[in-house]
C-alpha positions in Angstrom: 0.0 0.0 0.0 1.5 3.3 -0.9 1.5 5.7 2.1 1.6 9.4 0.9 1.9 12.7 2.8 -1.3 13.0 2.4 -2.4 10.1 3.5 -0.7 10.3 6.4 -1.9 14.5 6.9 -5.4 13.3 6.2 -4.8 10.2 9.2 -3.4 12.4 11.4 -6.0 14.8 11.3 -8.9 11.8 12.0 -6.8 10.5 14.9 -6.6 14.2 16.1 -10.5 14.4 15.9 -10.8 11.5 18.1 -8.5 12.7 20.5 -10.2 15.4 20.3 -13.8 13.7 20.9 -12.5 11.7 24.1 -11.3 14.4 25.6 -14.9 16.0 25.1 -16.4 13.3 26.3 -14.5 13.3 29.3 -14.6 17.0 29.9 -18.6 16.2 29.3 -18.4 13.8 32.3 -16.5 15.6 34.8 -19.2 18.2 33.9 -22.2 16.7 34.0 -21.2 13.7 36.9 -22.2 10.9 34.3 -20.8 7.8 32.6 -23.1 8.8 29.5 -25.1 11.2 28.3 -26.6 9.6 25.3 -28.0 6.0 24.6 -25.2 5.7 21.7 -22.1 6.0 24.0 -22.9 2.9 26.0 -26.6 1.1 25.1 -25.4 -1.4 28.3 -25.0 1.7 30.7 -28.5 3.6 29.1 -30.8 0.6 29.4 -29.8 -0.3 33.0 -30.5 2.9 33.9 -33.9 3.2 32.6 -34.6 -0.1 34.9 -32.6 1.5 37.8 -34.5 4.7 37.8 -37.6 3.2 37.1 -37.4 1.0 40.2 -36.3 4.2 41.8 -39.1 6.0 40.9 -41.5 3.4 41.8 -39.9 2.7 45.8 -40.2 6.7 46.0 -43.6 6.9 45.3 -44.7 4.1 47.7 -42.2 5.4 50.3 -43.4 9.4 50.1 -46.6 9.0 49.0 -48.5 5.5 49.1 -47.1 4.6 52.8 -47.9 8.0 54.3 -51.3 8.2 53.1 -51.8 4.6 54.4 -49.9 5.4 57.7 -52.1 8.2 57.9 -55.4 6.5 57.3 -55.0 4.3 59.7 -53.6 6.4 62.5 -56.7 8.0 62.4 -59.0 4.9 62.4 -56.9 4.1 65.4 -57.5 7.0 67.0 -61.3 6.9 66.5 -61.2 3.1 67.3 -59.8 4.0 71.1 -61.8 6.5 71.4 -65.1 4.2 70.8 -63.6 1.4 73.2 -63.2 3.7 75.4 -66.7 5.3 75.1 -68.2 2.2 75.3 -65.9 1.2 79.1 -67.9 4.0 79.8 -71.7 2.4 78.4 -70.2 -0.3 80.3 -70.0 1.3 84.0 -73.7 2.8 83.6 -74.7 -0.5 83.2 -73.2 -1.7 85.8 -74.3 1.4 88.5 -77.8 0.9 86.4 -78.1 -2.9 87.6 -78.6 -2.0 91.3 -81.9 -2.1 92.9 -81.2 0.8 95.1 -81.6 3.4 92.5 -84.2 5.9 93.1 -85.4 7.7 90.1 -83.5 10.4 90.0 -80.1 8.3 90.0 -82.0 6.6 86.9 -82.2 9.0 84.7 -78.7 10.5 85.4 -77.8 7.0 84.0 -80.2 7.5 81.3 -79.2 10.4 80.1 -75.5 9.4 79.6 -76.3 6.3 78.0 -77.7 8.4 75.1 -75.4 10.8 74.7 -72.5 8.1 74.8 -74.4 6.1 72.4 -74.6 9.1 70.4 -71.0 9.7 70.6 -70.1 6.2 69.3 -71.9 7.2 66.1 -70.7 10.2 66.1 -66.9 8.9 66.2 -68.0 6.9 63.8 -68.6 9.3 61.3 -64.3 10.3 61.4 -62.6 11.4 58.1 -59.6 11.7 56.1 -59.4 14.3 54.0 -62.6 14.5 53.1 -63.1 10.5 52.9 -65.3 8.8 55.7 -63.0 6.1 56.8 -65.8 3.6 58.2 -68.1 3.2 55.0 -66.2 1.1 52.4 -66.8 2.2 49.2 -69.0 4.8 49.6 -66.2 7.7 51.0 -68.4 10.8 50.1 -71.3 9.4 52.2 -71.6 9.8 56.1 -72.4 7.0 58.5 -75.1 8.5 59.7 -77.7 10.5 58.4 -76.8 14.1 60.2 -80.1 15.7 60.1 -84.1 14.5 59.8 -84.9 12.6 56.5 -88.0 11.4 54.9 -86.8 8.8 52.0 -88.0 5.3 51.6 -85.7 2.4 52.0 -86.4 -1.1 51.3 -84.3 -3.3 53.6 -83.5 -6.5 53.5 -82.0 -7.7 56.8 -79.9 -11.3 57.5 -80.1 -13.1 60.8 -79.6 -16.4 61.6 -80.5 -18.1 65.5 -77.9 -16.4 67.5 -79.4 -13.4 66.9 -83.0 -14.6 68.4 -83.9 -13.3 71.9 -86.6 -14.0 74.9 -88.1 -11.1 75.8 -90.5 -10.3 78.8 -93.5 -7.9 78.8 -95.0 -6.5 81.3 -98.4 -5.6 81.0 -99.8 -2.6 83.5 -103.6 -2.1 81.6 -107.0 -3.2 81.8 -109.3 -3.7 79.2 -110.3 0.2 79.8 -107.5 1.9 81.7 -104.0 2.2 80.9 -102.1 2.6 85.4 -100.3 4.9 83.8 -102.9 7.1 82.4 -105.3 7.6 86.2 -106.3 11.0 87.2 -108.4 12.1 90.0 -111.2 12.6 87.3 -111.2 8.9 86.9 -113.0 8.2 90.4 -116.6 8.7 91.6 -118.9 7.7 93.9 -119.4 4.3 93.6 -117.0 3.1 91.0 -114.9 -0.1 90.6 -111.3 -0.1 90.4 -109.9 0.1 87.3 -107.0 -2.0 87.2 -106.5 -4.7 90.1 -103.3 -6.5 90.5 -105.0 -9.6 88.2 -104.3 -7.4 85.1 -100.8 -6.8 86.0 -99.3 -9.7 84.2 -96.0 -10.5 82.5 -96.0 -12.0 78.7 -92.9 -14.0 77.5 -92.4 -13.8 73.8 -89.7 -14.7 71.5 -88.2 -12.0 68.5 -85.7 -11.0 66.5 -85.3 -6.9 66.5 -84.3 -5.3 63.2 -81.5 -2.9 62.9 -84.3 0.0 63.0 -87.7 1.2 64.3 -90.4 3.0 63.5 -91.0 1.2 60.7 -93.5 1.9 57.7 -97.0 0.5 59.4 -98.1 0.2 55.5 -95.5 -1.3 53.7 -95.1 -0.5 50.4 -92.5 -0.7 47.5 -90.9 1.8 45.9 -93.0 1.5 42.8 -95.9 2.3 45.1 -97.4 -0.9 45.5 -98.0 -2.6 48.4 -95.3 -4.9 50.2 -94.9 -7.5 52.5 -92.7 -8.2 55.5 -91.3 -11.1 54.3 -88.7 -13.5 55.8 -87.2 -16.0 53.9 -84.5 -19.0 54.8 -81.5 -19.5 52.5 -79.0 -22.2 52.2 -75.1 -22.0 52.2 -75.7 -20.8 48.7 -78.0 -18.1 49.4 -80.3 -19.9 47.3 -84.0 -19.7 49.0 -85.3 -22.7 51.4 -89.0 -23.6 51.0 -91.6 -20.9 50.7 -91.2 -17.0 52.2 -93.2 -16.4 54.8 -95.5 -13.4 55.3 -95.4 -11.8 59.1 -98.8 -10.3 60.2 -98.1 -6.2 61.1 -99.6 -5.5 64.4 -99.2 -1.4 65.4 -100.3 -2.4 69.4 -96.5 -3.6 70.6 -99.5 -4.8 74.0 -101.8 -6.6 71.7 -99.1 -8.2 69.4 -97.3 -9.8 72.5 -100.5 -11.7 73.7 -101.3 -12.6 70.7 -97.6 -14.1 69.5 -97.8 -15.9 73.2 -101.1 -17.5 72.3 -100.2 -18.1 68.3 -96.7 -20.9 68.5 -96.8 -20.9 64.8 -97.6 -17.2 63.7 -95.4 -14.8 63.1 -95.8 -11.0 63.7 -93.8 -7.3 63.2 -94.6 -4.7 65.0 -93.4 -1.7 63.2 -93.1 0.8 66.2 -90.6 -1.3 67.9 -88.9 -2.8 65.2 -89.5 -6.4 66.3 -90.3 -9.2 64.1 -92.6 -11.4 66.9 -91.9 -15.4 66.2 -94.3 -18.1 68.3 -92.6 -20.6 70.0 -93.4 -23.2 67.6 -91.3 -21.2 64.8 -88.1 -20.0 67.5 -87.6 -24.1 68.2 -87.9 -24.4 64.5 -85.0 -22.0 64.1 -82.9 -22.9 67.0 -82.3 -26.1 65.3 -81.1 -25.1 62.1 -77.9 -23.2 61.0 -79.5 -21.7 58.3 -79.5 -18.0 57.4 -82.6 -16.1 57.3 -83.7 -12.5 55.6 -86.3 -10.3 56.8 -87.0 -7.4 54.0 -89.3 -4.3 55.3 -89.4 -0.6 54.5 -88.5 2.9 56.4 -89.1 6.0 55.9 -89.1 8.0 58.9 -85.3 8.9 59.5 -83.5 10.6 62.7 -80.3 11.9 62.4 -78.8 9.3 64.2 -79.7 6.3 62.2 -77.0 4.4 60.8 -77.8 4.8 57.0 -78.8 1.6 55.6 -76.7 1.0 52.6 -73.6 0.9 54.8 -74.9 -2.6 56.1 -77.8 -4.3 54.2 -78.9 -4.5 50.8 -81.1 -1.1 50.3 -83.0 -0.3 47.1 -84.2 3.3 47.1 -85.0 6.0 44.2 -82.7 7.9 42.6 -83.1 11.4 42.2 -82.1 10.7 38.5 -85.2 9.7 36.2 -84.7 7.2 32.8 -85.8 8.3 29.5 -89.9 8.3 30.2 -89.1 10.4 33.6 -89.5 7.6 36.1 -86.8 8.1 39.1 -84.3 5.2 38.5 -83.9 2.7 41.3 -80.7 2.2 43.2 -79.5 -0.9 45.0 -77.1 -1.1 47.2 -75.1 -4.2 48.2 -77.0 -7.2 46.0 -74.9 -10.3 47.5 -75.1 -9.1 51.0 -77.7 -11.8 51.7 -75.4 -14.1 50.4 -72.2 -13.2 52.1 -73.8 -11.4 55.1 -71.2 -8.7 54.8 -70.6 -5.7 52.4 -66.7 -6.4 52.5 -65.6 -3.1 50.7 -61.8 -3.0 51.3 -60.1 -0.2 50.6 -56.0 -0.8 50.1 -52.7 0.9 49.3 -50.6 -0.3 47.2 -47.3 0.2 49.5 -44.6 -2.3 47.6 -43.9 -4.1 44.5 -47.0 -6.7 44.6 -47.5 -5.9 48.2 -51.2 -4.0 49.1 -52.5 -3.5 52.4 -56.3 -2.6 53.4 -56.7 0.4 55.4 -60.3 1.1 56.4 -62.3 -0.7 58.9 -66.0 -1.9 57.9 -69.0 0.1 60.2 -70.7 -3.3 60.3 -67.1 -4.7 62.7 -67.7 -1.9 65.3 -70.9 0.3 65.1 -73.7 -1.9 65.7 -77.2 -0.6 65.5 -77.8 -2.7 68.7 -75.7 -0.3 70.5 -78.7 2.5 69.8 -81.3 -0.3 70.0 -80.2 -1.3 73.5 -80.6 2.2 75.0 -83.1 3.2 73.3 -84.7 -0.3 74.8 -83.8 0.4 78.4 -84.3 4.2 78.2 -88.3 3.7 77.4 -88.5 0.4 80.2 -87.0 3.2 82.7 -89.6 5.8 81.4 -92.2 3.1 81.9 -91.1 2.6 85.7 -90.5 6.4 86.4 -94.2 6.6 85.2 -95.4 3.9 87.7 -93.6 4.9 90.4 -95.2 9.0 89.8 -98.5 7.0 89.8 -98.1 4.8 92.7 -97.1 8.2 94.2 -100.1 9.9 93.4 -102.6 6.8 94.2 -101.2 6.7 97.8 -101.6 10.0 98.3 -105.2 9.6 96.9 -105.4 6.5 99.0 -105.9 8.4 102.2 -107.1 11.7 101.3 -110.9 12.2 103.0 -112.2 14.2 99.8 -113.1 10.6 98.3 -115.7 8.4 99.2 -114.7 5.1 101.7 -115.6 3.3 98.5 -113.3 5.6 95.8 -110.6 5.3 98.2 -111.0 1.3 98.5 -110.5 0.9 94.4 -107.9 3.6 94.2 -106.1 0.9 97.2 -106.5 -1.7 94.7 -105.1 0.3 92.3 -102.3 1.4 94.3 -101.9 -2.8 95.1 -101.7 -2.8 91.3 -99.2 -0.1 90.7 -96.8 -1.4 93.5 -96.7 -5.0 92.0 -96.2 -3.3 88.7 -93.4 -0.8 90.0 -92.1 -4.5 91.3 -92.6 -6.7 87.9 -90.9 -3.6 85.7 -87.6 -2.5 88.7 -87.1 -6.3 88.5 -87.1 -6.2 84.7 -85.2 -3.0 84.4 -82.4 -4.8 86.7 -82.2 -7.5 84.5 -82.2 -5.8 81.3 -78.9 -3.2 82.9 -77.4 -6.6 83.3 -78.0 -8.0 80.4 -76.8 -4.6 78.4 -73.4 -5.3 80.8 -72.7 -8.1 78.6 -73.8 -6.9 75.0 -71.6 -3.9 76.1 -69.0 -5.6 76.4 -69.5 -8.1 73.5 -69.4 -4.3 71.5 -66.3 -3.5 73.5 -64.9 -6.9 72.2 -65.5 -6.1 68.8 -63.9 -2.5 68.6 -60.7 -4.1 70.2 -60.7 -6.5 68.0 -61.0 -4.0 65.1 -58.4 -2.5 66.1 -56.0 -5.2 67.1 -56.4 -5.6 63.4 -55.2 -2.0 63.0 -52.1 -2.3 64.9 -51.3 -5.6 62.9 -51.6 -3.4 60.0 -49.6 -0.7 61.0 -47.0 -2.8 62.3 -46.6 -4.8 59.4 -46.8 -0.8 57.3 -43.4 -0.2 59.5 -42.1 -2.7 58.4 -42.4 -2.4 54.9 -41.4 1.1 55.3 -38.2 0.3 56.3 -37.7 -2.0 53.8 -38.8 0.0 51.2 -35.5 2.9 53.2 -33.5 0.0 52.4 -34.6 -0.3 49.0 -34.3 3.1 48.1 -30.7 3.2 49.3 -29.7 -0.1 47.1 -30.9 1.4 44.3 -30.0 4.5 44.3 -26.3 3.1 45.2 -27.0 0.9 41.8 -28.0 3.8 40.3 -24.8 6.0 41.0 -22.5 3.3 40.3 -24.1 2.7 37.1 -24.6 6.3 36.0 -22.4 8.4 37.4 -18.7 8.6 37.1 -15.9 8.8 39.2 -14.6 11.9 39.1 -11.0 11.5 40.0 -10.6 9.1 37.5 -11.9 11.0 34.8 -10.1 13.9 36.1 -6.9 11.9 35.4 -8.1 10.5 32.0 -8.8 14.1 31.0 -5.5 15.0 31.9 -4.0 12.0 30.1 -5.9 12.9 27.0 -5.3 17.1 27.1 -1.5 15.5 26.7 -1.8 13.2 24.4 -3.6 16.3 22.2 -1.1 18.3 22.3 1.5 15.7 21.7 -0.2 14.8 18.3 -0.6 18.5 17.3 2.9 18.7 17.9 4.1 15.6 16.0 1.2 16.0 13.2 2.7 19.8 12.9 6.4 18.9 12.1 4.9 16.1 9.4 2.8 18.6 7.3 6.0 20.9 7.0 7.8 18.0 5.9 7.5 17.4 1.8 9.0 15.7 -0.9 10.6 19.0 -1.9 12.4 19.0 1.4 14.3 16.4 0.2 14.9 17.9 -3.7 
């Protein structure tokens, strides 16, 4: 091959261009900090970085933003879940002072009067948020627990229960066939008349029920299309699939009436919409005490205070929409369609806090606000207004008993009235004893399931700590990966850039003295 001057000028000047280039490149670097600044100059180097930063990327956003909002979230359902355990240690010790039979009335409703504002402040806890989000109602985040103010809106409700949730109940019957003890006046007596109520018509009725989540209940049930509707209950399988034939419970609007008459009737069944309490004979509660089967009740409400638990956070609920469909009918909406099913509206909301790794956040109402918790002092609260009214009575017909302005006669059936009123006043402290005791226990079976809920809350955040310090430890491997794979070490450059500023100026040198040099230097 014949090497001419200007071969060699024309090679010299190439190999001076990449000198030339590297020592960019490396001035680049010890610049910019990095091993490459496009794809080109190392493909290798680019594509691991893309995965490195991604990665990166991805632990940042679960370590500054997922695990925060989830730390957050539950820190506050903590917080509210002490605060209702706490709450209901407190239900718990009225009970308890409520259960003694040295109360006077007085003493009664002090206890009365705290059991429904702490019951209101369970509910009221229970409406806590973050950020705008209701943390206790699944799904439905925009939507408050409870209703906050008086509503008229009809819900359909169908309601599960199954034979742990049956009850015996005792009522205590304090009227005649024309006279209520309650209800006697002075006007009520006159010469010659019979007592009105004698200790014969005191009696006590057992009876057996299951009490819905609600009361005051629509007395003429209909459906939302305006039609009428039955209470129906009907008895499903594992499956949910439906057992036999629904049955049809008689409405009865006199709690008194429908209690005699369910004692009397073994095989009927009977709601009575004022109390919420669908009425089962004894013939039927056997019948269910023997089976494991679920059952569903379905009735309608109307009537709402602003402390009812809204339905749709715990049953299936069909109600109308304020939207209408295209002939200007309003469009029905139905809320939780398995829950007969699964007995549960499961709603879980979760954060995705890792790579595959999620972790649920919010606590279901159903798990900690009961409706019994209402029901229950709602229950005892009218049972104490019942006594307070027999004992004002009793008062009243004792004072009557020996004042002269009566007849010997009047004041003889007003003594048998008083007779009556005292072994009423006896039947209903007795009851009211029992019933403070009782609530001791479903107090604390509520207490039991708040801790519970939120021993699952401190599981979580426990196990959110942790992987929150393994997603710190992450972060600092990968970024470590990162710089060693992107970024360059400086001294080393430094002394490349060096090499290559001499070997420049070497080859301009050296290419210098070969361009002077010709063939005529040699003529």
């Amino acid at each position: 091959m014949r090497i001419t001057n200007k071969v060699m000028q024309n090679n010299a000047l190439v190999n001076i261009n990449n000198n030339k280039v590297a020592q960019d490149m490396l001035n680049t670097q010890l610049a910019t900090g990095k091993k490459v600044n496009r794809p080109s100059e190392d493909p290798i180097v680019a594509i691991r970085a893309l995965r490195l930063r991604s990665d990166v990327d991805q632990v940042t956003q679960y370590l500054k933003k997922n695990v925060p909002d989830a730390e957050s979230w539950l820190k506050l359902t903590e917080g509210a879940l002490k605060t209702t355990v706490s709450v209901l240690k407190d239900m718990i010790e009225q009970c308890e002072k409520g259960a003694s039979d040295q109360l006077k009335t007085e003493d009664r409703k002090v206890i009365i009067e705290s059991l429904n504002k702490l019951y209101q402040e369970v509910y009221d806890t229970g409406k806590g948020d973050y950020a705008g989000r209701y943390i206790f109602t699944g799904y439905r985040t925009d939507t408050s627990l409870t209703f906050g103010t008086q509503t008229e809106k009809q819900y359909v409700i169908t309601e599960a229960f199954d034979r742990s949730a049956l009850e015996q109940e005792t009522f205590i019957d304090i009227a005649s066939d024309s006279a209520d003890l309650r209800n006697l006046s002075e006007t009520t007596y006159a010469d010659g008349t019979d007592p009105l109520i004698t200790e014969n018509d005191i009696t006590q009725v057992d009876y057996f029920r299951f009490r819905v989540a609600y009361g005051n209940l629509d007395e003429e049930q209909t459906d939302l299309e305006g039609g009428a509707m039955d209470v129906t209950i009907k008895k499903l399988d594992a499956d949910g699939n439906v057992i036999g034939t629904p049955q049809t419970a008689e409405i009865m609007t006199d709690p008194a009436k429908a209690y005699e008459y369910i004692a009397a009737n073994p095989d009927k069944l009977v709601m009575v919409p004022s109390t919420g309490e669908l009425l089962m004979g004894a013939d039927i509660y056997q019948d269910m005490q023997k089976t494991d089967e679920t059952y569903t009740i379905t009735y309608s409400k109307t009537n709402w205070k602003s402390t009812d638990l809204r339905p749709q956070h715990y049953f299936k609920t069909e109600t109308l929409d304020t939207l209408e469909d295209q002939d200007g009918n309003p469009l029905t909406i139905n809320y939780n369609p398995d829950y007969p099913q699964n007995r549960t509206i499961g709603q879980p909301i979760e954060y995705q806090v890792g790579f595959n790794q999620y972790i649920q956040v919010n606590t279901y109402a159903e798990d900690v606000y009961k409706h019994g918790i209402g029901r229950d002092v709602m229950e005892i609260t009218d049972l104490a207004n019942k006594l307070t009214d027999i004992e004002n009575m009793k008062a009243k017909l004792k004072e009557m008993s020996t004042d002269t302005k009566y007849s010997e006669d009047d004041r003889k059936a007003i003594a048998l009235d008083l007779e009556a009123a005292e072994k009423a006043e006896t039947f209903t402290k007795d009851q009211l004893q029992k019933k403070f005791s009782h609530f001791i226990t479903k107090m604390q079976g509520y207490q039991h399931n708040a801790d519970e809920a939120l021993t699952v809350v401190g599981n979580r955040s426990a196990r959110l700590a942790l992987i929150n310090n393994r997603l710190t430890d992450q972060k600092e491997t990968f970024d470590t990966l990162k710089s060693d794979n992107e970024d360059a070490d400086e001294t080393e450059v430094a002394v490349n850039l060096s090499s290559a500023e001499v070997s420049y100026e070497a080859a301009l040198m050296a290419t210098s003295s070969m361009i002077k040099t010709t063939l005529l230097n040699y003529l």
